[in-house]
Residue frames relative to the residue before (quaternion, step in Angstrom):
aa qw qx qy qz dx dy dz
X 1.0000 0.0000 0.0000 0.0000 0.00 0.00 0.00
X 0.2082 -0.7590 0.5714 0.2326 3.72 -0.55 0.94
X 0.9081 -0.1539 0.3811 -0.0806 2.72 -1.89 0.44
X 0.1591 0.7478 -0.6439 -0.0301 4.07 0.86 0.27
X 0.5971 -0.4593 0.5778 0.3140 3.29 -1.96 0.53
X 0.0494 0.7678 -0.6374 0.0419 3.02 -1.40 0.87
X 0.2669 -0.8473 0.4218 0.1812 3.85 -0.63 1.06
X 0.1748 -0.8554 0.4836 0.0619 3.08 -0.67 0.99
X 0.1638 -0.9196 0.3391 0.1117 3.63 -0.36 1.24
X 0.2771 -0.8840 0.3457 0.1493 3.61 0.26 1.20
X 0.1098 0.7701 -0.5823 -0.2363 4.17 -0.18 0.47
X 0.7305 -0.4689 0.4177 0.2686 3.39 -1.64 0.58
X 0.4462 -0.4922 0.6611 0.3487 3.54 -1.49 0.09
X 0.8518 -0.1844 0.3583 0.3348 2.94 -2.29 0.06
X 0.9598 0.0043 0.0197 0.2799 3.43 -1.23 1.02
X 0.4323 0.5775 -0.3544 0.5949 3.47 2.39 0.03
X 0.1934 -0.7783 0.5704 0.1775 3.15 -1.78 0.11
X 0.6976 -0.5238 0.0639 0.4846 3.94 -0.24 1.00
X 0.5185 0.6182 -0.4510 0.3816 3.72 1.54 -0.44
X 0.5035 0.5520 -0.5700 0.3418 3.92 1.05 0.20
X 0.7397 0.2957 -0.2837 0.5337 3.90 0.57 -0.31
X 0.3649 0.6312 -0.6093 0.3119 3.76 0.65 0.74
X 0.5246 0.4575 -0.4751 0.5383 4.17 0.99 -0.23
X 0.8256 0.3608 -0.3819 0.2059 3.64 0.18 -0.28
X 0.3317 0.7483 -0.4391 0.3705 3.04 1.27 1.04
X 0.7073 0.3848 -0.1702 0.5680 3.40 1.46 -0.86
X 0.8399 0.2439 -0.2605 0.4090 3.60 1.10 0.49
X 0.4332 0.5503 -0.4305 0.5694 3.08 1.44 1.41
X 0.5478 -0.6253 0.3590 0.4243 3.94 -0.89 0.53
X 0.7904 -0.5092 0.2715 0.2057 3.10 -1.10 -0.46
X 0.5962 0.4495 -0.2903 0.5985 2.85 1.90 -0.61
X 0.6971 0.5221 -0.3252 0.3684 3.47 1.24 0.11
X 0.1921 -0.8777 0.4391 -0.0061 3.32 0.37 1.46
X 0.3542 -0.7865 0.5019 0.0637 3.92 -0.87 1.29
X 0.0629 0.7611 -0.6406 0.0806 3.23 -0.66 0.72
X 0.5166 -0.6927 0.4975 -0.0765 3.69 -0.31 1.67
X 0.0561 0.8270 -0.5535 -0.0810 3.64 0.10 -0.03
X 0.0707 0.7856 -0.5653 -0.2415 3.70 -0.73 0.44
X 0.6614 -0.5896 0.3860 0.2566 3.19 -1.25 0.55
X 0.5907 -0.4032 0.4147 0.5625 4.25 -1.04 -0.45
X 0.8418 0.3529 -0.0045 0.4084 3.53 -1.14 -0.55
X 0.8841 0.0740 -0.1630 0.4316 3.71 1.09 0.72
X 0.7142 0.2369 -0.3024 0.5852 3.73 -1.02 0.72
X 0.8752 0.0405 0.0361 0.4808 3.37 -0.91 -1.31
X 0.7352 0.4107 -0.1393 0.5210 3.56 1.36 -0.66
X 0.4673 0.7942 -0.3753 0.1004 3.38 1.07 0.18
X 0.1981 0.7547 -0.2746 0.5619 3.25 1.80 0.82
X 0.8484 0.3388 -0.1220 0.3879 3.19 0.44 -1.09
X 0.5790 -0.5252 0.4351 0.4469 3.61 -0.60 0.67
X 0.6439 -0.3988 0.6191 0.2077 3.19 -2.11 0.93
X 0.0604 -0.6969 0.7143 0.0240 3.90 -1.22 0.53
X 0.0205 -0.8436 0.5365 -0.0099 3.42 -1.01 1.27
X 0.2585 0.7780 -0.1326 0.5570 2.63 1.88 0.32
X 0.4079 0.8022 -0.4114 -0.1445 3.92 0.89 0.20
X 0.5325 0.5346 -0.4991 0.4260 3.78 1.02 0.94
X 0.6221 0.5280 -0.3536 0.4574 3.30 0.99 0.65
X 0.5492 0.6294 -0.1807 0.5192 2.79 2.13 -0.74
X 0.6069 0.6054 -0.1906 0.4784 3.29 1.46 -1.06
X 0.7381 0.4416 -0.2027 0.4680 3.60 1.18 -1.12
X 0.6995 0.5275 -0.2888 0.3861 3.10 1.26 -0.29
X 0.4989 0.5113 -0.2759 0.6430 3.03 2.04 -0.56
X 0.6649 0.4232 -0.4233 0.4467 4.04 0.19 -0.35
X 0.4520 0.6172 -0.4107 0.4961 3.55 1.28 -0.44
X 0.6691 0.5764 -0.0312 0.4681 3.58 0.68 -1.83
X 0.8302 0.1812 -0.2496 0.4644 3.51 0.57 -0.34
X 0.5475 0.6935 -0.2617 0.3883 3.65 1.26 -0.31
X 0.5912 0.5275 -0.2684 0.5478 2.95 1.81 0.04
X 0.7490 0.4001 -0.1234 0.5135 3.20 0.95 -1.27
X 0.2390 0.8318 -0.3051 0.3974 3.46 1.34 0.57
X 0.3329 0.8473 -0.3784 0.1676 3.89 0.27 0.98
X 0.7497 -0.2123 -0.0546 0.6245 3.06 1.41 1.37
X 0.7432 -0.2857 0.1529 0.5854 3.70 -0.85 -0.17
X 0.1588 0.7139 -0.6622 0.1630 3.15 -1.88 0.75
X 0.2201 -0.8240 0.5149 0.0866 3.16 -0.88 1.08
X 0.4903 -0.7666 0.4069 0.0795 3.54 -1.55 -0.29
X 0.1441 -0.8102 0.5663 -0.0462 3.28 -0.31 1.82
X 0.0178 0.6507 -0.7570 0.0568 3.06 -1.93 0.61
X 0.0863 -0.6834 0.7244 0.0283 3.34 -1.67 0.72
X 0.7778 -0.0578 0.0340 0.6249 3.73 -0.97 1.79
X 0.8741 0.0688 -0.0361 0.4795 3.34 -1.56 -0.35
X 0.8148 0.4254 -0.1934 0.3431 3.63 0.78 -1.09
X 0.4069 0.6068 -0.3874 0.5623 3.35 2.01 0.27
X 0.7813 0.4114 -0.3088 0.3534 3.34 0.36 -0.95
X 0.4771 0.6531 -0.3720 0.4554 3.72 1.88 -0.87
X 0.6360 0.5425 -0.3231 0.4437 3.50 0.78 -2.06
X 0.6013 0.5663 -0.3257 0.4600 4.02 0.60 -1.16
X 0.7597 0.4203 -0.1631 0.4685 3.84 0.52 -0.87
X 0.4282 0.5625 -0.2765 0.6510 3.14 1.27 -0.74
X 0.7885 0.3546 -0.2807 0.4168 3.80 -0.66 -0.78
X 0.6851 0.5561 -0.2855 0.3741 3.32 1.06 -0.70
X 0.6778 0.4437 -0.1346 0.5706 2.92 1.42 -1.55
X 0.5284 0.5225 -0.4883 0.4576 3.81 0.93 0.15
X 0.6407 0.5446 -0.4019 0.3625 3.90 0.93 -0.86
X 0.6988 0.4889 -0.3564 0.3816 3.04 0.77 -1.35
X 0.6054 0.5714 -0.2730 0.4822 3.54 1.04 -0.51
X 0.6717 -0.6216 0.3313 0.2294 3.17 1.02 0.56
X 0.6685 0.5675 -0.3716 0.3049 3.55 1.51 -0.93
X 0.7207 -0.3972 0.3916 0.4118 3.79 -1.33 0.09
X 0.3546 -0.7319 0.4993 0.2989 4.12 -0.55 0.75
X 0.5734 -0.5039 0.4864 0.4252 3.33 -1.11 1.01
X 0.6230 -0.3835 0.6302 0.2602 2.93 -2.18 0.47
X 0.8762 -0.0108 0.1810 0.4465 4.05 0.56 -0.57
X 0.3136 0.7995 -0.4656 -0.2138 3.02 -0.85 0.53
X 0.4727 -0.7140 0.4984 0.1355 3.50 -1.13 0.86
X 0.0073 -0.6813 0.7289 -0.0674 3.46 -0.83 2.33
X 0.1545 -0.7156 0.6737 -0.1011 2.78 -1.38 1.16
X 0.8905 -0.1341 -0.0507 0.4318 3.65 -1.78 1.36
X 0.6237 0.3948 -0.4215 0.5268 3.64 0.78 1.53
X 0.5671 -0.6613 0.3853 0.3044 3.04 -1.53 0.55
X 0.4326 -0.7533 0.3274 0.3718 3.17 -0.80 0.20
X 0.5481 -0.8081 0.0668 0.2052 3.76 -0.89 0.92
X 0.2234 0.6474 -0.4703 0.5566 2.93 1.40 1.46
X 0.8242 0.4208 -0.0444 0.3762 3.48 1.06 -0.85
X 0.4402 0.7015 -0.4845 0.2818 3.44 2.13 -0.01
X 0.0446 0.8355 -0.5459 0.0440 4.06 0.32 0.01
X 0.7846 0.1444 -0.0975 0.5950 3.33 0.61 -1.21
X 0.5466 0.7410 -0.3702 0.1231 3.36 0.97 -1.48
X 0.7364 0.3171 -0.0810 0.5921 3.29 0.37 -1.86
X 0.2777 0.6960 -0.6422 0.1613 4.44 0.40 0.35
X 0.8626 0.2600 -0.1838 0.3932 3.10 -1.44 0.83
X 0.7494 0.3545 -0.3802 0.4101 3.56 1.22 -0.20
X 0.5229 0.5887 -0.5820 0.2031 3.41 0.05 1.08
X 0.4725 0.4664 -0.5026 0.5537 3.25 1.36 0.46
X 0.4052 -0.6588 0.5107 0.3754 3.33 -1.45 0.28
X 0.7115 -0.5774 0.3998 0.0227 3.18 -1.67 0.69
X 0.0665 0.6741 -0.6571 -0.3309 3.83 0.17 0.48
X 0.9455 -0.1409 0.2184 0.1961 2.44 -2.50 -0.57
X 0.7083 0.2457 -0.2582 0.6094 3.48 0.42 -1.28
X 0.3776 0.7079 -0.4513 0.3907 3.50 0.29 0.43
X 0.7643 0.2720 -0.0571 0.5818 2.85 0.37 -1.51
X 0.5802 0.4411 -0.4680 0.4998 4.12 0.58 -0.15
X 0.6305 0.4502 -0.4495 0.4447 3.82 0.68 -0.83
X 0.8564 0.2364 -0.2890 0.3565 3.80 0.30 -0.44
X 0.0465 0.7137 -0.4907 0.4976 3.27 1.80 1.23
X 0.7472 0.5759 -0.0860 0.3203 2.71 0.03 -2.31
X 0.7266 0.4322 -0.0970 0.5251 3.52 0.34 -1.72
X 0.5920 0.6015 -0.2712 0.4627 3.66 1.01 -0.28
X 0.4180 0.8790 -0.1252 -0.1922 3.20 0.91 -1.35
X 0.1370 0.7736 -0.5542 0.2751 2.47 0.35 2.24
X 0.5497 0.5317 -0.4194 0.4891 3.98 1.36 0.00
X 0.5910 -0.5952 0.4762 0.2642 3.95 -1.24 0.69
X 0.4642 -0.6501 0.4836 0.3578 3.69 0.00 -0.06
X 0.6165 0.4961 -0.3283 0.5157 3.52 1.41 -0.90
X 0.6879 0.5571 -0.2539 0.3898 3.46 1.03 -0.49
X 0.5165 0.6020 -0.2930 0.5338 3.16 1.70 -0.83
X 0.6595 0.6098 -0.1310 0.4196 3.78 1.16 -1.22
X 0.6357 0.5325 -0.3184 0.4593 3.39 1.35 -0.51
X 0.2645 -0.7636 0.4627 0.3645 3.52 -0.28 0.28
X 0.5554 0.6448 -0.3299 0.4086 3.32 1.24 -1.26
X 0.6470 0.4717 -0.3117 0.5116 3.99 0.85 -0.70
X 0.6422 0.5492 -0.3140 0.4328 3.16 1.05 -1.10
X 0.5829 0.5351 -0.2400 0.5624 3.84 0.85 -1.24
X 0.7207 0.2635 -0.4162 0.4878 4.12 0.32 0.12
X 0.7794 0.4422 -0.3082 0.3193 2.94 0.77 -1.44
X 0.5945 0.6435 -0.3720 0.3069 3.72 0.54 -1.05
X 0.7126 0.4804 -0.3035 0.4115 3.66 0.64 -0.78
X 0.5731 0.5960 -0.3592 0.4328 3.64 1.60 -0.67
X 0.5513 0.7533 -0.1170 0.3390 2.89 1.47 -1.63
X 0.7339 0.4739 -0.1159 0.4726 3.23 0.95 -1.39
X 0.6458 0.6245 -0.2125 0.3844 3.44 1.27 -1.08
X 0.7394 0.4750 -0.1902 0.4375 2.70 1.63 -1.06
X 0.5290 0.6682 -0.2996 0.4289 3.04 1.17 -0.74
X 0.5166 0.6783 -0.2601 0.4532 3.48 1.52 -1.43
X 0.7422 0.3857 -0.1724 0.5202 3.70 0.72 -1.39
X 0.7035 0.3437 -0.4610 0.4176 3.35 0.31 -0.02
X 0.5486 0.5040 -0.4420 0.4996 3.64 0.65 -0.94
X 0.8193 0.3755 -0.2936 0.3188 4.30 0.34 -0.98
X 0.3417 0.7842 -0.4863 0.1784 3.16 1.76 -0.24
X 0.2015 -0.8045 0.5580 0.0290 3.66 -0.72 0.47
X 0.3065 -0.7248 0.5929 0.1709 4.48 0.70 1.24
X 0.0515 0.5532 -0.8268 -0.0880 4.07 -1.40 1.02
X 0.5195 -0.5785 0.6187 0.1128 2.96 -1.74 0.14
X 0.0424 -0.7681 0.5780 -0.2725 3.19 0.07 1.43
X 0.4137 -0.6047 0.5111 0.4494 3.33 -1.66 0.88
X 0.7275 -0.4699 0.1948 0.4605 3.46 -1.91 0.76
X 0.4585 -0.4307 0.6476 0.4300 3.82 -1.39 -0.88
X 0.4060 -0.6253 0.6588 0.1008 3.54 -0.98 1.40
X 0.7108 0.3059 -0.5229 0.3574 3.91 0.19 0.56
X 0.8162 -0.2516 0.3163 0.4129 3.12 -1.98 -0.69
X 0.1270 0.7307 -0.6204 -0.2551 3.27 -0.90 0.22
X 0.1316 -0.7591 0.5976 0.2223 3.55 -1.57 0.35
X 0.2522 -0.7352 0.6143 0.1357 3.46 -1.09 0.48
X 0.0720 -0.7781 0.6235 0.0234 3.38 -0.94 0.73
X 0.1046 -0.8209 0.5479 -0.1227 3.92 -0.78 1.16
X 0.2263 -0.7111 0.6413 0.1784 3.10 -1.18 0.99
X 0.5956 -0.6048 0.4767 0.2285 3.64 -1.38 1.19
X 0.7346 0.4072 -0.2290 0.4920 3.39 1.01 -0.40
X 0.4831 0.6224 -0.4486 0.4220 4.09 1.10 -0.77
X 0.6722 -0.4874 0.4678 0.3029 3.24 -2.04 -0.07
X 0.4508 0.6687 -0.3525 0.4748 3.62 1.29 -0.44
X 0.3194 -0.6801 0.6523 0.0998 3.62 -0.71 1.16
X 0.2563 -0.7130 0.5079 0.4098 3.47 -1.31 0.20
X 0.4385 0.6118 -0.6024 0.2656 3.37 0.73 0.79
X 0.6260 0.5662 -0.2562 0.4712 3.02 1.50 -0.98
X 0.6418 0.4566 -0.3773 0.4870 3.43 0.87 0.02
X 0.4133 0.5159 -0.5496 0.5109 4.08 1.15 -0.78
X 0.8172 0.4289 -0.3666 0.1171 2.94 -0.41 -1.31
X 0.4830 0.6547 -0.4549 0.3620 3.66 0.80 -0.21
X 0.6363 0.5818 -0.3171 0.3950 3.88 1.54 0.32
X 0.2060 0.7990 -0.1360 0.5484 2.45 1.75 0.55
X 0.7506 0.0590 -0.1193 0.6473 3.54 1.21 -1.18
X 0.7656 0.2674 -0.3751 0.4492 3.68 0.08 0.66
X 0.5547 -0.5947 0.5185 0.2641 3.57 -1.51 1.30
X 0.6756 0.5075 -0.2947 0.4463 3.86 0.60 -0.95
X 0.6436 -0.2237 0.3958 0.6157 3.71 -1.50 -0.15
X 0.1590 -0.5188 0.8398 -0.0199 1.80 -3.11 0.70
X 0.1087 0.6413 -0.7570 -0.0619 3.47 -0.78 0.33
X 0.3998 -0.5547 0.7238 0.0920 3.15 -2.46 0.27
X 0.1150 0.7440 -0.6488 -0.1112 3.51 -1.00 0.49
X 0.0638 0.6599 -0.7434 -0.0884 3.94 -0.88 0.07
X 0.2685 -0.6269 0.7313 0.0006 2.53 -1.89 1.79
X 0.5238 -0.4016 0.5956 0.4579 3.36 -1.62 -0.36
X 0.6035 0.3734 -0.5486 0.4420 2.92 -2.35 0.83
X 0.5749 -0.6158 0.5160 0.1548 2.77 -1.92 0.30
X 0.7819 -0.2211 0.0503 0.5807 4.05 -0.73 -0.73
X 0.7503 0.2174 -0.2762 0.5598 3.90 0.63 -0.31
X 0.0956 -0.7095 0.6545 -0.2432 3.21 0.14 1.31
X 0.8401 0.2495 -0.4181 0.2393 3.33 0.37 -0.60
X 0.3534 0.5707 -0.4895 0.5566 4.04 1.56 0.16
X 0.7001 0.3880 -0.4410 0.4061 4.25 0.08 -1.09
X 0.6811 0.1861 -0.2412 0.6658 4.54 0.62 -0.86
X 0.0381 0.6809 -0.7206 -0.1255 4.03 -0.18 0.34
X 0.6822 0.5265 -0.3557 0.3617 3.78 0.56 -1.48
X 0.7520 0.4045 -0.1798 0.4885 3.82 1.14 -1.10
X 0.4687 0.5856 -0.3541 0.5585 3.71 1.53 0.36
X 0.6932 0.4907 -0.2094 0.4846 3.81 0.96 -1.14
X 0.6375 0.6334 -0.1500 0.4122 3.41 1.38 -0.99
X 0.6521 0.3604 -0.1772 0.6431 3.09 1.10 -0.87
X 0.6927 0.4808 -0.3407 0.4158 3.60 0.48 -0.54
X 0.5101 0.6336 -0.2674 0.5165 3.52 1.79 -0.77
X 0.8443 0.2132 -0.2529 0.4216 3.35 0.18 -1.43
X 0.5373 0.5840 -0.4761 0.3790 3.58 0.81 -0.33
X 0.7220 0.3472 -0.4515 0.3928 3.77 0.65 -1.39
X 0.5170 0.5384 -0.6139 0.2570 4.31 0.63 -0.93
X 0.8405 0.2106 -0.4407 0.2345 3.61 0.05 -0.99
X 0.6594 0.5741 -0.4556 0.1675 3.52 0.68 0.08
X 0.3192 0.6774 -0.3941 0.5328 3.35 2.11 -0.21
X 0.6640 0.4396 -0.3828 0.4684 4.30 0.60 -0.91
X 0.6577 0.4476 -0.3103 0.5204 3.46 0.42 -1.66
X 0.6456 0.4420 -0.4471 0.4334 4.08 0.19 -0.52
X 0.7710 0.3458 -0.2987 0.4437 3.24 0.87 -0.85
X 0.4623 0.6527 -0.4443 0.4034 3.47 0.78 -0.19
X 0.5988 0.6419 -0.3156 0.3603 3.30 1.04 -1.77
X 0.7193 0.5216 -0.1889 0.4183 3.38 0.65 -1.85
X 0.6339 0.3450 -0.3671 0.5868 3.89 0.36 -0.78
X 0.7111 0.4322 -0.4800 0.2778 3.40 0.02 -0.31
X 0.6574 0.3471 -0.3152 0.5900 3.81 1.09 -1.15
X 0.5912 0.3681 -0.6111 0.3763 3.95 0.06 0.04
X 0.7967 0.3540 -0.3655 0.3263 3.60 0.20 -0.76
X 0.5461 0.5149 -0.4965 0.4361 4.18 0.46 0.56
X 0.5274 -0.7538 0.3832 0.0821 2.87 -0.93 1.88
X 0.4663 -0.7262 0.4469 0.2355 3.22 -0.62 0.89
X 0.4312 -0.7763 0.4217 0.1833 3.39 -1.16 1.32
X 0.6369 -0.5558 0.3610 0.3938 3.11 -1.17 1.03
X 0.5904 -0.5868 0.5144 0.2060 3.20 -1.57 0.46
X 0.5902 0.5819 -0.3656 0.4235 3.20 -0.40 1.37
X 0.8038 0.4238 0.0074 0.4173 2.77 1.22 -1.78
């Protein structure tokens, strides 16, 4: 039995723009269809105002994907972009749209659990600020830190983002009725309690992976990041589809009863 096509929309970490998951178009099958999200205020959007704001950010993005919607499809995030993808899903129900087949947090805590995580970032950040936790991250080049011109785009995204996590603000909502997966690096700031705990918001399975590496674990294992994201989404794309043939084909009860 093959496969149906299913899109999968990916948002970015802190201070990145969606062109970090544009290689994983050429190293994922076919029925697995990429969809990149960019954010306000960078890459394809870099026009557009900064958003610090990330439930406003979310509604504007459920706005944004309900269109582009063409059957099943699930949801990825890395860091900041776990916690968007999470808001997102929410703000798709209330909209009325079908729940992803999945959704996939990755190298963040989960948001019952930001206590320590997101400290200190609701104030904004100056500059060497933000390079020291560049730095402490270490996923930016040092030559890149050094550049001012890089510095002069990037820093202002940087900050914005930072802004939204430190203001992020957990409602309480009933759970999400899909998978959730969680993906961790053995070496990041994210506990794996803090990561269990992200089962918590969904009624359906949960699995956990921890890889080696630290916060950008997923660029250091890309090939062993895609894999897991592969075999986990095929069986929920079946079991989604299973779901459907099963509730289209029970006859419908007489009227009355």
């Amino acid at each position: 039995m093959s496969t149906p096509r299913l899109q999968l929309f990916c948002l970015p970490y802190s201070g990145a723009s969606a062109m970090i998951y544009s290689r994983w178009r050429r190293k994922v099958p076919e029925w697995l269809d990429i969809h990149p999200v960019e954010l306000p205020g960078r890459g394809a959007r870099l026009g557009e105002p900064l958003q610090t704001d990330m439930s406003a950010l979310a509604r504007q993005l459920a706005r944004e994907v309900a269109v582009s919607l063409d059957g099943p499809y699930a949801l990825f995030g890395h860091s900041l972009g776990a916690l968007l993808a999470f808001e997102l899903a929410h703000e798709l129900r209330e909209r009325g749209v079908a729940d992803p087949v999945a959704l996939i947090a990755s190298g963040t805590s989960a948001p019952t659990r930001r206590e320590d995580y997101d400290r200190g970032f609701a104030d904004p950040k100056s500059d060497d600020e933000l390079k020291s936790e560049l730095r402490d991250l270490q996923g930016t080049p040092e030559e890149v830190l050094d550049n001012p011109e890089l510095m002069a785009l990037t820093l202002p995204i940087l900050r914005a983002d930072f802004l939204m996590c430190g203001l992020y603000q957990y409602r309480v909502r009933p759970e999400l009725e899909v998978p959730i997966h969680v993906l961790g690096g053995r070496d990041d700031k994210a506990t794996q309690e803090q990561l269990l705990a992200w089962q918590l918001e969904g009624g359906s399975s949960f699995s956990l992976d921890m890889l080696a590496g630290g916060h950008f674990f997923i660029h250091e294992h890309e090939s062993k990041v895609l894999r897991i994201i592969r075999a986990n989404l095929e069986v929920d794309l079946r079991r989604h589809k299973h779901h459907l043939s099963r509730r289209h084909s029970q006859p419908a009860l007489p009227i009355g009863i």
